[in-house]
N, CA, C and O atoms as a printed pandas DataFrame, in Angstrom:
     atom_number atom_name residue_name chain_id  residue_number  x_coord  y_coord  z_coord
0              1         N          UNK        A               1    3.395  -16.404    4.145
1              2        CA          UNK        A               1    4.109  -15.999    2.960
2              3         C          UNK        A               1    3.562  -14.650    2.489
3              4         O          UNK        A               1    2.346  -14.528    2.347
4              5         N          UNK        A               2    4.256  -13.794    2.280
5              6        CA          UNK        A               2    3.812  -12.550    1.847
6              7         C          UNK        A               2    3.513  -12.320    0.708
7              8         O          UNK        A               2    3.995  -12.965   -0.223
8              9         N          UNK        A               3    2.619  -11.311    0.539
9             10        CA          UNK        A               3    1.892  -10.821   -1.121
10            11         C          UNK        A               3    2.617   -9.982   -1.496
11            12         O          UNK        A               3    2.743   -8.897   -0.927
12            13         N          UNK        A               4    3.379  -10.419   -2.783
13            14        CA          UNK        A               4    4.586   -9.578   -3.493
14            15         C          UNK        A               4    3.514   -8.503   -4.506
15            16         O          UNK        A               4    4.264   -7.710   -5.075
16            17         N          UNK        A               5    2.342   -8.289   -4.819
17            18        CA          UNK        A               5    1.576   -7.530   -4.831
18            19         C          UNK        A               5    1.111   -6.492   -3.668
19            20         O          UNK        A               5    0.693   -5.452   -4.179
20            21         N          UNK        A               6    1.079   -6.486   -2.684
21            22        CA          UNK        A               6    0.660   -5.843   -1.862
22            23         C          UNK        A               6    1.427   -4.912   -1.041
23            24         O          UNK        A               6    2.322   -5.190   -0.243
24            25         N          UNK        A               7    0.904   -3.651   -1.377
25            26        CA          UNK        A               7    2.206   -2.084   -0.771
26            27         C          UNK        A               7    1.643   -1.337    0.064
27            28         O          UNK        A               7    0.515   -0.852   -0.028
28            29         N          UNK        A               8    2.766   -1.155    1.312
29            30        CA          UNK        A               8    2.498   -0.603    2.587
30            31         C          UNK        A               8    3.040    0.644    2.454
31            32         O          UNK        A               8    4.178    0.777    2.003
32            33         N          UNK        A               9    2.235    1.762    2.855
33            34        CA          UNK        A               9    2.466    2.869    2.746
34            35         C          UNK        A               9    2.767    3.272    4.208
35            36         O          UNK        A               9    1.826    3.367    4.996
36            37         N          UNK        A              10    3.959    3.500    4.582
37            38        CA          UNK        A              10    4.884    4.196    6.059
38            39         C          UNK        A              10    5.569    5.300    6.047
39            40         O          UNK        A              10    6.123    5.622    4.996
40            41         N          UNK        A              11    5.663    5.974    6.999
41            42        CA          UNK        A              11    5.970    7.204    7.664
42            43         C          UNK        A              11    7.609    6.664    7.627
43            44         O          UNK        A              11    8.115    5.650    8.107
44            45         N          UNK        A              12    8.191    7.771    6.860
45            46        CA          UNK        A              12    9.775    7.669    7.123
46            47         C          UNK        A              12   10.298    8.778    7.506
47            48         O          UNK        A              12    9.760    9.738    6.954
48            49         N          UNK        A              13   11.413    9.145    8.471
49            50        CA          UNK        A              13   12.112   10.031    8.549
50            51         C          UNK        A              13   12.325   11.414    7.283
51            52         O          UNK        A              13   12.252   12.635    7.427
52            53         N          UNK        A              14   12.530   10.791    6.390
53            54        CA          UNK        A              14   12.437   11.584    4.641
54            55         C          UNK        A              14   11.391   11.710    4.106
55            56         O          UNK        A              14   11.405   12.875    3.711
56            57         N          UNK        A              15   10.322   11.198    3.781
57            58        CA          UNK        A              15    8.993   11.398    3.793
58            59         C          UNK        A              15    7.868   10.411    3.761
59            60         O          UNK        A              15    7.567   10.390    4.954
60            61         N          UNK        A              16    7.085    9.612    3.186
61            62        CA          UNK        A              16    6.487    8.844    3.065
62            63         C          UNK        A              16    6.613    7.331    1.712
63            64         O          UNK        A              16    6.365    7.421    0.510
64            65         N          UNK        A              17    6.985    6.317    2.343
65            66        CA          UNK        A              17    7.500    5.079    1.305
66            67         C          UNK        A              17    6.350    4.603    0.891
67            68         O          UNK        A              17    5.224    4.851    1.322
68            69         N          UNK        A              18    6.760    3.734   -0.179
69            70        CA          UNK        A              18    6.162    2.835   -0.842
70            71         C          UNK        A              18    6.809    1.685   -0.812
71            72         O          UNK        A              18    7.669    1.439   -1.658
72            73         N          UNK        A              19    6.455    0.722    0.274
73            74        CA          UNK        A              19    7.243   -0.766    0.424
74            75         C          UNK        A              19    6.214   -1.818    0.171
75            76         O          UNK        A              19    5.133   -1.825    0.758
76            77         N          UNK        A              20    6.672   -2.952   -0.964
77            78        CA          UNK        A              20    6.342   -3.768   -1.409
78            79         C          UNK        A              20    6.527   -4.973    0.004
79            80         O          UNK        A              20    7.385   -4.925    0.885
80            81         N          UNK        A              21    5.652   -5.783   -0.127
81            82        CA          UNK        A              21    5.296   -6.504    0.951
82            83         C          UNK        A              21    6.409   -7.638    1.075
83            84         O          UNK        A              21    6.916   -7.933   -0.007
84            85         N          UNK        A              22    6.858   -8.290    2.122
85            86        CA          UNK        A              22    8.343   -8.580    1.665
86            87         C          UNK        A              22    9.263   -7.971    1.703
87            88         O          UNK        A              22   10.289   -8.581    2.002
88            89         N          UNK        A              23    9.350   -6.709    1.466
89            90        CA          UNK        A              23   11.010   -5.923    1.055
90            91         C          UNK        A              23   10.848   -5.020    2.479
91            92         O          UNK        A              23    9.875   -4.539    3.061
92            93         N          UNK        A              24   12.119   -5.038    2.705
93            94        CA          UNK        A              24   12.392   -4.105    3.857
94            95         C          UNK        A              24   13.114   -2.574    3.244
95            96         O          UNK        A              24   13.205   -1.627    4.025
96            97         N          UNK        A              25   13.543   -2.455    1.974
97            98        CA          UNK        A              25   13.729   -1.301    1.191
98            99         C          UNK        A              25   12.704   -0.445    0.667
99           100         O          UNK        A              25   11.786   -1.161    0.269
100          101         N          UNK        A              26   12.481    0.650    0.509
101          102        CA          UNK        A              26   11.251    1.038   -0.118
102          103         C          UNK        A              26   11.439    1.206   -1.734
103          104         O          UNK        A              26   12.401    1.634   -2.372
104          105         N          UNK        A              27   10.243    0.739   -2.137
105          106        CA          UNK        A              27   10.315    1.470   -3.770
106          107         C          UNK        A              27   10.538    2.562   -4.121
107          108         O          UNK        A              27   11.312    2.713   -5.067
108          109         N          UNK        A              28    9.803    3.963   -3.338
109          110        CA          UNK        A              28   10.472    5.172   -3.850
110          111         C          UNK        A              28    9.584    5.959   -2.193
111          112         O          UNK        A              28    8.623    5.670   -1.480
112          113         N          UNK        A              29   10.493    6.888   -2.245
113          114        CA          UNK        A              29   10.075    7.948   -1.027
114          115         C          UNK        A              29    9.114    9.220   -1.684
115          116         O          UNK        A              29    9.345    9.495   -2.861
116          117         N          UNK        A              30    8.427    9.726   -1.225
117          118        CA          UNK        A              30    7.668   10.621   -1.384
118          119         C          UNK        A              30    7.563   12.067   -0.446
119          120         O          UNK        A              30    8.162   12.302    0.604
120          121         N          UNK        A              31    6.878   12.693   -0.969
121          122        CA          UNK        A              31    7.359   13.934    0.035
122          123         C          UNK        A              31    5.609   13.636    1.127
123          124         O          UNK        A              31    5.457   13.537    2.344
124          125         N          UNK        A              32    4.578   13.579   -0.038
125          126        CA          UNK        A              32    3.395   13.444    1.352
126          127         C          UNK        A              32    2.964   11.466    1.096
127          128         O          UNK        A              32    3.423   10.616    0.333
128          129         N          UNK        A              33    2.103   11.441    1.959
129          130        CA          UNK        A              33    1.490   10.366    2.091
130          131         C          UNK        A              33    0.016    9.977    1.176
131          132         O          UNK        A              33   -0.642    8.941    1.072
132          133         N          UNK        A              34   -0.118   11.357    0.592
133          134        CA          UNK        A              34   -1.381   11.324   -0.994
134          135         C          UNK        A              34   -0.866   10.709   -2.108
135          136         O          UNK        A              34   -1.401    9.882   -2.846
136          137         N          UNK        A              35    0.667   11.396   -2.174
137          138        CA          UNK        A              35    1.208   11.034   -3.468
138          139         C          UNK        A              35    2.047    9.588   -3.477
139          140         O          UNK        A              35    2.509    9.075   -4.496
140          141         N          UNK        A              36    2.156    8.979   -1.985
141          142        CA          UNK        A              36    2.523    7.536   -2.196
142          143         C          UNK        A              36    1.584    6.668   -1.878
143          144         O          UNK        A              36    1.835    5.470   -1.747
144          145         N          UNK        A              37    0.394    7.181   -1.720
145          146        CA          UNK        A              37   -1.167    6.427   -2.185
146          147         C          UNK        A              37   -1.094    5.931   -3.495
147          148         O          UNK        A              37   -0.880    4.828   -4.000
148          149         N          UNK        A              38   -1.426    7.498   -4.056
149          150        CA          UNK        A              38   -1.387    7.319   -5.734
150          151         C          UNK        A              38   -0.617    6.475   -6.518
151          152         O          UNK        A              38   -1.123    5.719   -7.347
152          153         N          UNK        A              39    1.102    6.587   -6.218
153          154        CA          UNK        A              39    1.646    5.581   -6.776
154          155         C          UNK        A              39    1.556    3.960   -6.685
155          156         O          UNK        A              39    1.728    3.070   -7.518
156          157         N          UNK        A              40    1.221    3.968   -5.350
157          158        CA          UNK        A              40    0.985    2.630   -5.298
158          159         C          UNK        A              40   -0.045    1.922   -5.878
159          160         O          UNK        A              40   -0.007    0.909   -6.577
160          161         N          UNK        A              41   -1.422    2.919   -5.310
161          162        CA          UNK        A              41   -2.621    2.285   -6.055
162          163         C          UNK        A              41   -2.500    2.257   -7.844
163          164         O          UNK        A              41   -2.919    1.246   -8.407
164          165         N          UNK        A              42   -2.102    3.036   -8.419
165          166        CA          UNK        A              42   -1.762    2.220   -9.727
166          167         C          UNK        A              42   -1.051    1.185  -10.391
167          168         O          UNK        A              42   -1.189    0.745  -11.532
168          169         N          UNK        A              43   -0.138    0.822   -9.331
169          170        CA          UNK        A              43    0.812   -0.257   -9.460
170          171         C          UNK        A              43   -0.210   -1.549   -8.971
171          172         O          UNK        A              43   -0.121   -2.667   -9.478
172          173         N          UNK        A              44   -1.135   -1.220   -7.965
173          174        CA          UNK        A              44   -1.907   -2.412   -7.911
174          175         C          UNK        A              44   -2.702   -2.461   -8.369
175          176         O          UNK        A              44   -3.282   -3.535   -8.209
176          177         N          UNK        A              45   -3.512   -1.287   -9.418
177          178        CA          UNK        A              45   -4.426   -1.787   -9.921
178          179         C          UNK        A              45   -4.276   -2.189  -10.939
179          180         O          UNK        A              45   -5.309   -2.403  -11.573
180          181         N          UNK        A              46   -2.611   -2.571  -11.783
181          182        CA          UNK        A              46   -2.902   -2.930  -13.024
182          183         C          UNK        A              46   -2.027   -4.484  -12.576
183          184         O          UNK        A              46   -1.869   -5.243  -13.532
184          185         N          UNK        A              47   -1.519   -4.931  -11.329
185          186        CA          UNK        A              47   -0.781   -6.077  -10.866
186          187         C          UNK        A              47   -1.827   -6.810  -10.141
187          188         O          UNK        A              47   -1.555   -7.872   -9.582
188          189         N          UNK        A              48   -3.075   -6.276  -10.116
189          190        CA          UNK        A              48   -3.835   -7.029   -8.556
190          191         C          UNK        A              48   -3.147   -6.811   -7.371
191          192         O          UNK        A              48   -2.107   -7.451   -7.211
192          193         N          UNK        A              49   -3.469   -6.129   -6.606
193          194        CA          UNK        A              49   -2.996   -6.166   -5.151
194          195         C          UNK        A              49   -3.923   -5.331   -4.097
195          196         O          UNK        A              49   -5.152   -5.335   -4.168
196          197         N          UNK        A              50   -3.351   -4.779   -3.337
197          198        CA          UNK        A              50   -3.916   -4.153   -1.642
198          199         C          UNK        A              50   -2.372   -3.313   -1.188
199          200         O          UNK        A              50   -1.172   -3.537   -1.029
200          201         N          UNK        A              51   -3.573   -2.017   -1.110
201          202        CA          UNK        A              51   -2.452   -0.637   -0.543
202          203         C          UNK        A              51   -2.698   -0.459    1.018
203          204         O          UNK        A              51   -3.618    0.240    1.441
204          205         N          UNK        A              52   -1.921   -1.057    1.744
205          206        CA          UNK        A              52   -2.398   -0.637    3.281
206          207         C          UNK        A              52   -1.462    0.736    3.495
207          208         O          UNK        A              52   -0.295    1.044    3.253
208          209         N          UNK        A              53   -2.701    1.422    4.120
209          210        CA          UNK        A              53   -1.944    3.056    4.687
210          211         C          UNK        A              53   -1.878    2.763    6.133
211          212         O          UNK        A              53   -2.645    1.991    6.709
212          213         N          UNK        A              54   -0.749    3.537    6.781
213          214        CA          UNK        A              54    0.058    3.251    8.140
214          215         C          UNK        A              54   -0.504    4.993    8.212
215          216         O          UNK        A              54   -0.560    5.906    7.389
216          217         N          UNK        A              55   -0.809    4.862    9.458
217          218        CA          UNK        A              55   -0.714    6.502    9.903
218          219         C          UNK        A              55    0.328    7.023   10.515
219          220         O          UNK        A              55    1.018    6.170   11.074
220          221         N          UNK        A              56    0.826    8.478   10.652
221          222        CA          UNK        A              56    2.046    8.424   11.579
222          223         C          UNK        A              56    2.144    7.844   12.841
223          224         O          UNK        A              56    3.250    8.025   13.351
224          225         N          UNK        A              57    1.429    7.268   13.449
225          226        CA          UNK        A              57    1.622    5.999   14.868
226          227         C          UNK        A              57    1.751    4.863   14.517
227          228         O          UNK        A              57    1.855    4.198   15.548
228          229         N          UNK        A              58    1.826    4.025   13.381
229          230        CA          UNK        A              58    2.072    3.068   12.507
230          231         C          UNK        A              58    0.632    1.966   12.419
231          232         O          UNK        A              58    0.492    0.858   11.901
232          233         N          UNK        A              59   -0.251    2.806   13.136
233          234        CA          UNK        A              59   -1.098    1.367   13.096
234          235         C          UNK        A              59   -2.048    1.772   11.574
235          236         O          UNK        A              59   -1.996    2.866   11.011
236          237         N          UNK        A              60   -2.841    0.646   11.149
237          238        CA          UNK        A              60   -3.167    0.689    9.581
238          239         C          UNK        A              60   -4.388    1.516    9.856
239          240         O          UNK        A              60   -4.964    1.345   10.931
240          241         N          UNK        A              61   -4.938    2.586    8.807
241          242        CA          UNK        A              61   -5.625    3.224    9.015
242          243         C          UNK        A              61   -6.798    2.985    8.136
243          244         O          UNK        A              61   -7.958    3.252    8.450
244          245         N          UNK        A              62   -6.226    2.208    6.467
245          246        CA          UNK        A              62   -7.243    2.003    5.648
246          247         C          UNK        A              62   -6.422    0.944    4.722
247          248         O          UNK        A              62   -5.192    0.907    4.702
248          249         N          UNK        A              63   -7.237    0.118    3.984
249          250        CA          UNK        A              63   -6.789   -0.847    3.014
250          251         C          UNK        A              63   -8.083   -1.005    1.791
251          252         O          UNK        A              63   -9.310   -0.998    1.881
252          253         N          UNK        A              64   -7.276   -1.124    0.820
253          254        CA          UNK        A              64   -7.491   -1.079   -0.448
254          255         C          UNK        A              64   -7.451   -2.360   -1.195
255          256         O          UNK        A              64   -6.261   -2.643   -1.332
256          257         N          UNK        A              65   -8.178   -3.237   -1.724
257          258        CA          UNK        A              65   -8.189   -4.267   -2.380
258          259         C          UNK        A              65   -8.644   -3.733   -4.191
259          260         O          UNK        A              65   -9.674   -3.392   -4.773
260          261         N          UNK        A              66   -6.988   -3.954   -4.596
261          262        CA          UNK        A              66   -7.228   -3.441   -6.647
262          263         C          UNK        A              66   -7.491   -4.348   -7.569
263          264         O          UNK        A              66   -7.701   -5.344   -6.876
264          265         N          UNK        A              67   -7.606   -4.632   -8.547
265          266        CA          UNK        A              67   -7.215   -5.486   -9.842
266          267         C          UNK        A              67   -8.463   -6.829   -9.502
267          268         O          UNK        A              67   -9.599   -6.811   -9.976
268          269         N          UNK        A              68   -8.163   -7.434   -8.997
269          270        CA          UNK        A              68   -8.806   -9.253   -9.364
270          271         C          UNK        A              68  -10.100   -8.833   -8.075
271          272         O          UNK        A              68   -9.983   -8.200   -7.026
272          273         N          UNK        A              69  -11.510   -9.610   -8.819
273          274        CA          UNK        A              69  -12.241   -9.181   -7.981
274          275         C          UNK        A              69  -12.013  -10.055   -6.097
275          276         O          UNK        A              69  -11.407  -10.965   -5.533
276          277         N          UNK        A              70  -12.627   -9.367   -5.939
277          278        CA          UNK        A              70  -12.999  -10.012   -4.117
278          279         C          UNK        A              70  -13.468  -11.146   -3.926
279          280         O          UNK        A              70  -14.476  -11.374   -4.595
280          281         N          UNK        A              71  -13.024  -12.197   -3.068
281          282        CA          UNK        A              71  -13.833  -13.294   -3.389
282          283         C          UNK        A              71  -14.903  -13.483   -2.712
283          284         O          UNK        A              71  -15.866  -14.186   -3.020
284          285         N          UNK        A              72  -14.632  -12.427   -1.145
285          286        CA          UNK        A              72  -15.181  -12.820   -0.237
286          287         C          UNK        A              72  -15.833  -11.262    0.070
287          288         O          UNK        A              72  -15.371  -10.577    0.983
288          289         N          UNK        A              73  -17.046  -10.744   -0.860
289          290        CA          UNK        A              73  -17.028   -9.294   -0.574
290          291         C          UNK        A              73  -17.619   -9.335    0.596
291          292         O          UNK        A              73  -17.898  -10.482    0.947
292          293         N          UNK        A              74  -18.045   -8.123    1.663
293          294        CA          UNK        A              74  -18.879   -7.964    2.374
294          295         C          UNK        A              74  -19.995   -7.606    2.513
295          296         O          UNK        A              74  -20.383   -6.522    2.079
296          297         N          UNK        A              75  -20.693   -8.374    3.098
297          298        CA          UNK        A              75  -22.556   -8.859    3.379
298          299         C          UNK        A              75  -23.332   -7.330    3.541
299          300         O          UNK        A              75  -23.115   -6.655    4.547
300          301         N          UNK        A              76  -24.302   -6.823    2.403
301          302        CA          UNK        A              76  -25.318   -5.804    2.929
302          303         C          UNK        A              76  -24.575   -4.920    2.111
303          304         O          UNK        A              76  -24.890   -3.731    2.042
């Protein structure tokens, strides 16, 4: 089941989306891939969620966990 909090940032033909996890539409297009960081990460940090960035080859390059703490942080 997918996290209706959680936004994938992809490479589009037009410029760079902001798709909510679940939706095959994007929330809004962007011209670079900084500025549909930004939007997203504020949308999750005041909803709780996770911004995964896609690089232009689509595989994930970095992820972001916002809002509600971690349950499971990492050791060291």
């Amino acid at each position: 089941m997918p996290n209706r909090n959680n936004h994938w940032i992809t490479q589009r033909e037009n410029g760079w989306a902001d798709i909510r996890e679940g939706n095959q539409r994007a929330t809004k297009i962007y011209d670079t891939q900084l500025e549909a960081f930004y939007a997203a990460r504020e949308i999750a940090r005041h909803e709780g969620g996770e911004v995964i960035i896609t690089g232009t080859n689509g595989l994930i390059r970095e992820r972001n966990t916002y809002g509600k703490p971690d349950h499971c942080p990492p050791k060291g």
